[in-house]
ROFI-312678 format. One record per residue (C-alpha): x, y, z. Coordinates in pm, whole numbers, plus 50000, padded with zeros to 5 digits. Example, Ala and Ser with C-alpha at 12.3 -4.5 7.8 and 13.67 -1.06 7.14 Angstrom:
512304955050780
513674989450714
END
This chain:
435958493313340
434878502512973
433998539113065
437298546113275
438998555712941
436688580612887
436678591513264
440568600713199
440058612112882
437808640413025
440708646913301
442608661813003
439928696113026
439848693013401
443038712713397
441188740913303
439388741213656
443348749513808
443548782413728
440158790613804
440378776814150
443238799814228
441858832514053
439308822014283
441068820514594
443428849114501
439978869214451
438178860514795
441548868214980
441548906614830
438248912114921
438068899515271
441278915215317
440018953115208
437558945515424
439618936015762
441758963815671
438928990015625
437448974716037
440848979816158
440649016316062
437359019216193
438249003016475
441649013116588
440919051616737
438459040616978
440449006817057
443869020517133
444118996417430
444068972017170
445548980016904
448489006917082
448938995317447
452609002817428
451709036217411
450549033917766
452549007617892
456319007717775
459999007317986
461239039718053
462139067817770
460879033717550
457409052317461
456749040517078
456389070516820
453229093516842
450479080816616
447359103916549
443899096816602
443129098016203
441919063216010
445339058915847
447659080116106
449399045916187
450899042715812
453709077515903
455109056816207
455549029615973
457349045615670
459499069115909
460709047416179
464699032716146
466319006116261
468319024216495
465059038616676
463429005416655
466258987816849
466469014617108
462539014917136
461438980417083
464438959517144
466828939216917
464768906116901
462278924416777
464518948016536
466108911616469
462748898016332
461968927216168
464998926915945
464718888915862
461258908015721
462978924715563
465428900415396
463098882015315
461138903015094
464418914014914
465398882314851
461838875614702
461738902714533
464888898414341
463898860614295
460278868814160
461768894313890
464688878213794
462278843913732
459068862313619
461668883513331
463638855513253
462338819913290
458058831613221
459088841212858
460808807412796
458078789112953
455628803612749
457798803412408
458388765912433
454958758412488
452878776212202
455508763911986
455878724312130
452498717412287
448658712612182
446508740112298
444398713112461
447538700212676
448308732712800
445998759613038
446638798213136
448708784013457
450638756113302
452058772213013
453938796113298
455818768913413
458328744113353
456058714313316
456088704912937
459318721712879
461908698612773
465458693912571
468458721912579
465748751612720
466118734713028
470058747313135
468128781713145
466388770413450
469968750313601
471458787813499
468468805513723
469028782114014
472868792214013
471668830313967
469308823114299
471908808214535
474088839014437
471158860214528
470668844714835
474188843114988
475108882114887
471538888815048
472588870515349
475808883115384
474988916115374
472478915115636
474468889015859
477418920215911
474228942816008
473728914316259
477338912516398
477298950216435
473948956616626
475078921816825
478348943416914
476068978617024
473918952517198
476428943217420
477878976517469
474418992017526
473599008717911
470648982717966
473538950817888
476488972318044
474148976518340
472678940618382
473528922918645
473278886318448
475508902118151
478288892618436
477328859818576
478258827218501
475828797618484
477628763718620
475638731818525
475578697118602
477778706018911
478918671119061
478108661019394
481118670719632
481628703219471
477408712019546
478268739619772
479978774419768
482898767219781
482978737819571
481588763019318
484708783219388
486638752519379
485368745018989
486758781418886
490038775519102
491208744818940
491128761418554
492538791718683
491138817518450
492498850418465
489638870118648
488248855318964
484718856519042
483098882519318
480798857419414
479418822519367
476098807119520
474958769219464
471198763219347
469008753419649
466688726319657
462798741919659
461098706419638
457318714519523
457108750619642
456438756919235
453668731919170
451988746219502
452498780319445
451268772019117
448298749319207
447238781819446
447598811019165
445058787018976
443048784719212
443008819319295
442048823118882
439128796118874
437458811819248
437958846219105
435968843018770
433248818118943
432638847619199
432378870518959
429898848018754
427748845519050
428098881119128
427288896218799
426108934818729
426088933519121
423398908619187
423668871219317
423028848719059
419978825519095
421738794219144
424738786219367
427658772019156
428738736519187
431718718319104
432628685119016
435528672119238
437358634819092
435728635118730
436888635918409
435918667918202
433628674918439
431518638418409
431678620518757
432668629519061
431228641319353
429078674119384
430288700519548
429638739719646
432288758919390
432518783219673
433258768419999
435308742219778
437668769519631
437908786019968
438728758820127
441538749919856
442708783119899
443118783420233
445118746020259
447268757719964
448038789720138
448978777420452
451468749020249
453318776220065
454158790720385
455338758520523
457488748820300
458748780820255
459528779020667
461998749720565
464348771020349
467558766420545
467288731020510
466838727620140
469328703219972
471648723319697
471148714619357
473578704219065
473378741418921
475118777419039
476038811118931
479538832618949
479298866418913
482308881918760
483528918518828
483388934318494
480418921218196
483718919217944
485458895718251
482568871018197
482708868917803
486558861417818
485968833818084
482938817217912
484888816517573
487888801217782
485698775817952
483878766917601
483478727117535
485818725517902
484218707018179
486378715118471
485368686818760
482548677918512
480578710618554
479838729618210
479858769218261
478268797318009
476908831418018
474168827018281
470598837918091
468608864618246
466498845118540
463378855018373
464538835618088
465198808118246
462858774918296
464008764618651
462258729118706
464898717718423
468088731218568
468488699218800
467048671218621
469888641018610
471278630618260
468908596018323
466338615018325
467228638818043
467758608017809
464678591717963
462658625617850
464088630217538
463458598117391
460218600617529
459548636017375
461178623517030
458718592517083
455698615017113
457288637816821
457108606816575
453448595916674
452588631216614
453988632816264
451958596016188
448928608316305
449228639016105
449318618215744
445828621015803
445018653015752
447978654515502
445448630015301
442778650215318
444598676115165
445798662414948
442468650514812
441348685914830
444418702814654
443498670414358
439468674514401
438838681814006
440948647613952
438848632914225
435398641114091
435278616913816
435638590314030
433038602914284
429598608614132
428118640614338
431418656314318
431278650513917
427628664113885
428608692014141
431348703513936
429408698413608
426388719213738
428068743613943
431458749213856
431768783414002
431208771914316
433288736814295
435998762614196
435758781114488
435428752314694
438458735914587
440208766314593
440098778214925
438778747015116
442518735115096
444858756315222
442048769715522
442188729415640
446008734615598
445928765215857
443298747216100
445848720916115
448658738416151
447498759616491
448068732916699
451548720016582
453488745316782
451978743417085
452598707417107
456268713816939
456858739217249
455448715917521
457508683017399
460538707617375
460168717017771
459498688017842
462768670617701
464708695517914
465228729517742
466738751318036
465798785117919
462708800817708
464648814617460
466758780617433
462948764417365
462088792717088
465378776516909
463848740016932
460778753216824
461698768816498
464218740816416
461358713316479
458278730216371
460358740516067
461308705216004
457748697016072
455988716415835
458428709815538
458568676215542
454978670715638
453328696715437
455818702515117
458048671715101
455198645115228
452408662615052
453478660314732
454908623214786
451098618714813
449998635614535
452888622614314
451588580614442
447698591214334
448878604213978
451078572613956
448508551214060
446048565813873
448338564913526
448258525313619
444298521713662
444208544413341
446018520413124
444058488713323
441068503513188
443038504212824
442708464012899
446218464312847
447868431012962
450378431913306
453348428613037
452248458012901
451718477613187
455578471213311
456768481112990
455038514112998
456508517413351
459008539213242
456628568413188
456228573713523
459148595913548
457018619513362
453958614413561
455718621713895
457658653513736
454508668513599
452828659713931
455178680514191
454978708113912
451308709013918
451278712414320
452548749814216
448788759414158
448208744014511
450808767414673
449238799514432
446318796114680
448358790514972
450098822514992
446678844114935
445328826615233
448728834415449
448958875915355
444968875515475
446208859615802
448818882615860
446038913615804
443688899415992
446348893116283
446888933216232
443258937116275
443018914716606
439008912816544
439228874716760
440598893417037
437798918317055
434838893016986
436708869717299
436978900317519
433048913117408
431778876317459
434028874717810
432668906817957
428618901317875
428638861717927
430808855318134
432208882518318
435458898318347
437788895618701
439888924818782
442878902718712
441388895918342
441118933218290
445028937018447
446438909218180
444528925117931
445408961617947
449058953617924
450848944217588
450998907517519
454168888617439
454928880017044
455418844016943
458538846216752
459478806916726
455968801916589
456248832616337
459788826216245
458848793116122
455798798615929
457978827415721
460328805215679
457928778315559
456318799715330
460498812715183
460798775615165
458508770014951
458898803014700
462398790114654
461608753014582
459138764314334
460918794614218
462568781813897
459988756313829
456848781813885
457888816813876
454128827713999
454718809614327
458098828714422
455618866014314
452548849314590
456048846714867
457178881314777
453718898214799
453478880915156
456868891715282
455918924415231
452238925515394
454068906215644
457038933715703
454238961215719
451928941415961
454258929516216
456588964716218
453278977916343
452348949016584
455768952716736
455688989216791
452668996716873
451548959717034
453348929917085
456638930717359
459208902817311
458678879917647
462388880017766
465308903217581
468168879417400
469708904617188
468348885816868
470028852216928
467608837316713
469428849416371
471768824116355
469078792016355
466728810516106
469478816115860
470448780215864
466888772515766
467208796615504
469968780915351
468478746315431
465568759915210
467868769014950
469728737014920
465808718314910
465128743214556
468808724014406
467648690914549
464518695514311
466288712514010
468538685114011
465638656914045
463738673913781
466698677313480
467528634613630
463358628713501
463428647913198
466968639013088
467268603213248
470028599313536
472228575613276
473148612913097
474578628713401
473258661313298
471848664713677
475858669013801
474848704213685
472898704514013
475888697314288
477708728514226
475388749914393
475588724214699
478628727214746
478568765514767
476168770415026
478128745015222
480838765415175
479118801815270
477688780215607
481798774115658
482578808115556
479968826215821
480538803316076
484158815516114
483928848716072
480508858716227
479828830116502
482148843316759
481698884616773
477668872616742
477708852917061
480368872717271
481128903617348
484498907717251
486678935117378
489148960617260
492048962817511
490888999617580
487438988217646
489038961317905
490718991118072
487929013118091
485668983018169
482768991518470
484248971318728
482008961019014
483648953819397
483458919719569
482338938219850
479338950219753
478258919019598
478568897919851
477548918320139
474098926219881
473438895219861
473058903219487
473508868919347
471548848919560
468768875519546
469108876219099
469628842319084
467918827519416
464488804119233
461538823519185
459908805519445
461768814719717
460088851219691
457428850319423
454168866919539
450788846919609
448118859219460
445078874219622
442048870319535
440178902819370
437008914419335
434888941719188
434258968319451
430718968119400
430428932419438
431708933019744
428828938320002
426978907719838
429818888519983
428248889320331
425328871220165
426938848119989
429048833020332
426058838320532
427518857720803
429578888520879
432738894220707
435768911120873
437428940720737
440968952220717
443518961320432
445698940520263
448428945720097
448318931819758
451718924619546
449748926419234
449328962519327
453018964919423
451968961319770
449438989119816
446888989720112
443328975819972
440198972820087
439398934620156
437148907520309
438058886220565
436428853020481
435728820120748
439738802020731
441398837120718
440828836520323
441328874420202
439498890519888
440568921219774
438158949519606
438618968319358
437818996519206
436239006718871
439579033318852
442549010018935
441538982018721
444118989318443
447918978618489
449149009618653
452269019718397
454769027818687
454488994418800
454778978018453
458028992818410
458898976818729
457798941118632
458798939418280
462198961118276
465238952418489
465038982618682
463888959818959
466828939919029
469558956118771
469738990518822
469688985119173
472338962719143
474078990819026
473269013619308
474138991219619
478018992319379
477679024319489
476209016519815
477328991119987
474388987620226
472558963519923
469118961219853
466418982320092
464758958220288
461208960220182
458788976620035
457818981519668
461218980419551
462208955219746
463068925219521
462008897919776
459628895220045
460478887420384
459458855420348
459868832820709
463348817520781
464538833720411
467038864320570
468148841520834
469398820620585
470718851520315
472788862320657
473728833520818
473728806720583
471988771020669
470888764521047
473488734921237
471248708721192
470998711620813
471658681620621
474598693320407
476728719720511
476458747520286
477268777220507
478538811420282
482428808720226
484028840020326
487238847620097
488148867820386
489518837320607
491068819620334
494698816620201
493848824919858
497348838019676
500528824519741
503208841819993
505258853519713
502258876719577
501128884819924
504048908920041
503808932619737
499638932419767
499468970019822
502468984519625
502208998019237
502808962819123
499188960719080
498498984518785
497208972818466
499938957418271
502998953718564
504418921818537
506238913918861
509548898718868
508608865419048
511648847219194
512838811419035
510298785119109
507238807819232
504248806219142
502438834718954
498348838219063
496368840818850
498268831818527
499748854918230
497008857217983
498918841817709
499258808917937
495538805718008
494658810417661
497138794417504
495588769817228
492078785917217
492668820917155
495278838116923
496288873016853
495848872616482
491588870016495
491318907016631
490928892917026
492888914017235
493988897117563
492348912917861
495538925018118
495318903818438
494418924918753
496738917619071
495438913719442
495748943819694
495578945820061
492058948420211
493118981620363
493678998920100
491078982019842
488318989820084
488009030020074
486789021019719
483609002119604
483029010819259
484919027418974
484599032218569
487479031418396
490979053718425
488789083518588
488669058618899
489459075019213
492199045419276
494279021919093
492808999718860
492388960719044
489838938319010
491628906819109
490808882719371
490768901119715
490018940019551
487308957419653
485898939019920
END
């Protein structure tokens, strides 16, 4: 105990390892990063698959700007490409995240020179003239650690001067928002849509789980426009898990075969398999062949069985309503908002890619059984991740650590370049290794507690891995480093053989312990942002994706389907990218007026960042499903959730160095209170035009207006919104052409041949093998390996389903009945059912209701159905006591909508008689060929 004086006493100099640590880090992370950007250079001409596949594959007229074949021709693209192009060419979730970029760097930007100008001076000042040379290094004389008395209310001033910064920054780029939210909506691909119309009804109750009790739901609340056509979710069982289970299957035969079958010769030993183990220990032995084409063939031959059943599926608790006109369907789902009519809910139905079927129909038991499950597994996660939150900890403190731990003190006494280096970059790279698992776990527990559409999930994602990493790795973090100083201070004046008395009278210096503490972190974080700009570089450089696709291809061996997935641009993570940004803003503001060198490390990254991913998402990545950049509102929240944490520690820090009995830390509610205030203030004003479209009465006039008709005779909305299981595709297996005479020797026997048509392929004629069960294997060849473009426009865009939607408006035929356009196969018992509705011995009748045969409108309306009382704004004069159908606007909005917020009321359409309504199926505005109608009963 006699030498732990002198141990601490020799901490004082150890401060002088800090800075070197981090010039250290800062150092390594220039270098390597020259270096990853010199290999992407060298790399990129002759990689353009990788590093440009949109320039191959992209929607029509989408094709990204022409880059040369030069080392640095990708650099014009960047620097002449506008927003405007960027949403028209790459979307607006991805023009979305690209302008948080670039908020984000001017908000850093302004913070780092307004701190570095102002608050670095006054740092510096105070300490030559109030401490000790030996109590102060080149990193700690930046900062506001020893600072004290009246110079303080410089840095309350800054932290005033950085909300300000923060909420004009916002502001201005939250109207950009509303606007391109507005052109989103009015936009030919949204106009166009056939979801943009359609209503999503959930948790439908059980007597109104049909058609017409669908109907019924929009009936009883009597909005103003009447839907064109409704359809209740059917019950599809486990078609997805089996139709799953088989595309696996299809994967895991596919790359054994081509394993076996590598550079055309049989491999030397037939593969096995282990059937009933656990990662594969146990089990029982069997051929990897036969057993996968005997899986194959049972899976198969169950997907078409239960598909065989279709009429007499169950309906679920979910449905759609398509409205006639996308501005229709706004002004009903703002009606209908926080209404359950006969305890359904109804919104803006997602696009179906977007949405996660298998949750649409889980019951509210087991939506609270999952959820507290999920927030269960949630809270084990964040206990078991204190563990590696210790070990960095020890890391970030390893020059306080060593004289406690002998090799770590002789290490650092014999080699301190390399203990600097060590404890320089060993922290934060533990940090990242840590941190690439979080998400996917965040995303899985997120599904799992009943998220009903992907981009609904990339909203818990951010929110919870944002939560995650701030209170684990900033808030947590330094709560550990503060309790090691503290304890620490304690042993240090044990070893003074100071008496317990003593000790508890000196307690009150641990204020000063745990405000230096949190302060010192900031040298931490200096290393933590060098490591996070050569992420983002090396992301640009995608060298992991070529050494997995190299070690794939000459080990293993690549499948036709590999070489398919990979030729075509993958999807961008933006709930696991939104966060980390955010992270890192989080913790540049928290530091910024207590370190100003940490908010210059955030600025520097938000700008490699905004260069990196501009090019990633024009020339790479494609957002997975389009949502118009719904994803704005939740990251500004965190923004200004980050904002309020930098007052929360202002105002702790003046409470430690002034004492909370002076009340100078009121200073620090202010600010509070005004970015409570802005959240208010943008709330009102921006929340609703951001979410709807909201239409100018000349806009509801000259609205596209789609007939009744044609959507239900097109089936359109069961076809759109039918599950993806009711048509999806089966894969077949595929092989290399030239491994496909070795096939004969591998079953032993003669194979049959014959063509099959392959969906993958959009159902062109292949060559294939006909193995024993009626298994098929496809070959192919060396030429149609890649994604062919045409048919990635049809797969990602919504040509597919959308435009055509359009065209059977036109044509009231509907959809062509097969064929490569056709957007469902003829799958057994599935048109019997589209045209005749469930067979007589179904279990629930659900059979289509035809608003042909039904009374709909009231005698009174009836009479005048065909006379001029049915243009836009007529109001007939309805005798005493009848009843008007549908309502005047003002009554069905009356207490949720007013005149004086800039909505204009849409005019309420009237009924006309099926004779006349019919000679017209489709119409755009006043150049219509007929009166304007779109009520219940027009265009049929």
């Amino acid at each position: 105990m006699t030498n732990i004086t002198g141990v601490f006493s020799q901490n004082a100099d150890s401060r002088t390892l800090a800075p070197a640590a981090v010039g250290s880090q800062v150092l390594l992370m220039i270098v390597i990063s020259a270096v990853t950007i010199i290999l992407f250079n060298v790399l990129r001409p002759s990689n353009k698959i990788v590093y440009e596949p949109k320039v191959k594959y992209h929607p029509d007229n989408k094709q990204p700007p022409r880059v040369s074949s030069g080392m640095f021709g990708w650099i014009s693209p960047l620097l002449h490409t506008k927003e405007a192009e960027l949403v028209d060419k790459i979307g607006l979730d991805a023009a979305t995240f690209l302008r948080f970029l670039r908020m984000m760097r001017t908000i850093y930007s302004l913070v780092a020179i307004l701190t570095c100008v102002i608050l670095i001076p006054i740092n510096v000042s105070y300490n030559l003239s109030h401490v000790p040379s030996s109590g102060r290094d080149a990193l700690s004389i930046l900062t506001i650690r020893d600072v004290g008395g009246n110079t303080l209310w410089a840095h309350v001033g800054m932290v005033y001067v950085i909300t300000g910064v923060v909420i004009v920054v916002v502001w201005f780029h939250w109207t950009a928002m509303v606007r391109l939210r507005a052109q989103f909506f009015r936009s030919p691909e949204y106009v166009l849509s056939f979801y943009a119309r359609t209503l999503i009804v959930t948790r439908v109750p059980k007597k109104c789980q049909s058609d017409e009790g669908i109907r019924a739901i929009f009936n009883s609340v009597q909005v103003p426009y009447p839907t064109t056509s409704v359809h209740i979710g059917r019950r599809v069982g486990n078609l997805p898990q089996l139709i799953e289970v088989h595309n696996n299957t299809v994967r895991e035969f596919e790359q054994i075969l081509v394993h076996y079958l590598k550079d055309g010769k049989i491999g030397k030993k037939r593969p096995t398999i282990h059937v009933g183990g656990f990662w594969g220990m146990g089990g029982e032995k069997k051929d990897a062949i036969d057993y996968y084409t005997d899986r194959l063939k049972r899976t198969e031959q169950s997907v078409e069985a239960y598909r065989a059943q279709i009429d007499t599926r169950k309906p679920e608790k979910y449905g759609f309503a398509s409205m006639a006109a996308v501005p229709y369907a706004h002004i009903v789902a703002q009606l209908l908002l926080n209404k359950r009519p006969k305890g359904a809910e109804i919104n803006l139905a997602p696009n179906p890619k977007d949405i996660i079927w298998e949750n649409l129909n889980q019951t509210p038991t087991e939506l609270f059984r999952k959820k507290a499950t999920g927030w269960f597994l949630l809270v084990i996660i964040a206990f078991l991740n204190t563990v590696p939150l210790f070990v960095l900890s020890i890391l970030a403190n390893l020059s306080s650590i060593a004289i406690f731990v002998p090799f770590l003190e002789h290490w650092s006494q014999s080699s301190r370049t390399s203990f600097d280096v060590v404890s320089g970059v060993l922290p934060p790279a533990v940090s990242a290794f840590f941190s690439f698992f979080l998400p996917i776990m965040m995303r899985w527990i997120s599904q799992y507690q009943g998220a009903l559409t992907q981009s609904r999930l990339d909203r818990a994602v951010v929110a919870r891995y944002f939560a995650f990493l701030v209170i684990s790795q900033l808030i947590i973090f330094t709560l550990i480093g503060v309790g090691f100083n503290s304890v620490s201070e304690i042993i240090k004046q044990i070893g003074q053989h100071k008496s317990f008395r003593e000790i508890l009278n000196n307690i009150d210096k641990l204020p000063a312990v745990i405000n230096q503490t949190y302060i010192n972190q900031a040298s931490y974080w200096l290393t933590f942002f060098p490591l996070r700009g050569f992420l983002a570089i090396f992301d640009l450089a995608q060298i992991l994706k070529l050494v997995w696709i190299s070690f794939k291809t000459h080990v293993l061996g690549r499948t036709p389907r590999d070489y398919r997935e990979f030729t075509q641009p993958p999807e961008f993570e933006y709930a696991i990218y939104y966060s980390l940004i955010l992270f890192m803003g989080t913790v540049g503001l928290v530091f910024a007026p207590l370190a100003p060198l940490v908010a210059v490390g955030a600025a520097l990254v938000m700008w490699i960042n905004s260069w990196v991913y501009k090019y990633q998402l024009m020339f790479c990545y494609v957002s997975k499903v389009e949502t118009g950049g719904r994803l704005w509102n939740p990251i500004v929240n965190r923004l200004l959730v980050s904002v309020m944490l930098m007052q929360a520690l202002m105002l702790l820090t003046m409470g430690l160095q002034y004492g909370w009995k002076s009340f100078a830390w009121v200073a620090g509610i202010p600010p509070f209170i005004i970015v409570i205030l802005f959240k208010i203030y943008i709330t009102r004003v921006f929340a609703r035009p951001f979410r709807y479209y909201v239409p100018t009465e000349s806009e509801l006039r000259n609205a596209r207006v789609h007939s009744e008709r044609g959507d239900i005779k097109g089936n359109r909305l069961e076809k759109r919104f039918g599950h993806p299981a009711l048509h999806a595709e089966l894969f077949t297996p595929m092989l290399h052409a030239n491994m496909m005479p070795l096939l004969a020797q591998v079953y032993s026997g003669r194979l049959d041949r014959e063509q099959a048509k392959l969906g993958e392929y959009g159902g062109q004629q292949m060559d294939a093998r006909v193995l024993p069960g009626g298994v098929r294997i496809a070959g192919i060849d060396q030429s149609d390996l890649e994604y062919d473009p045409a048919l990635y426009r049809r797969d990602r865009g919504e040509l597919d389903w959308d435009q055509r939607s359009i065209a059977t408006a036109l044509d009231p035929t509907g959809f062509p009945g097969g064929g490569r356009n056709s957007p469902a196969p003829s799958l057994p018992g599935y048109g019997r059912y589209l045209a005749q509705g469930p067979s007589a011995d179904s279990e629930i009748e659900l059979s289509r209701f035809d608003p042909d045969q039904q009374p709909l409108l009231p005698p009174t309306l009836v009479a005048g159905a065909g006379s001029s009382h049915t243009l836009p704004g007529y109001s007939p004069q309805l005798a005493p006591g009848a009843t008007q159908y549908p309502p005047q606007p003002g009554t069905a909005y009356h207490g949720r909508i007013t005149s004086n917020d800039g909505y204009r009321e849409a005019p309420t359409y009237r009924p006309q008689s099926r004779q006349e309504s019919s000679q017209y199926t489709y119409f755009s505005g006043r150049d219509s060929p007929g009166p304007n109608m779109a009520g219940r009963g027009a265009y049929r």
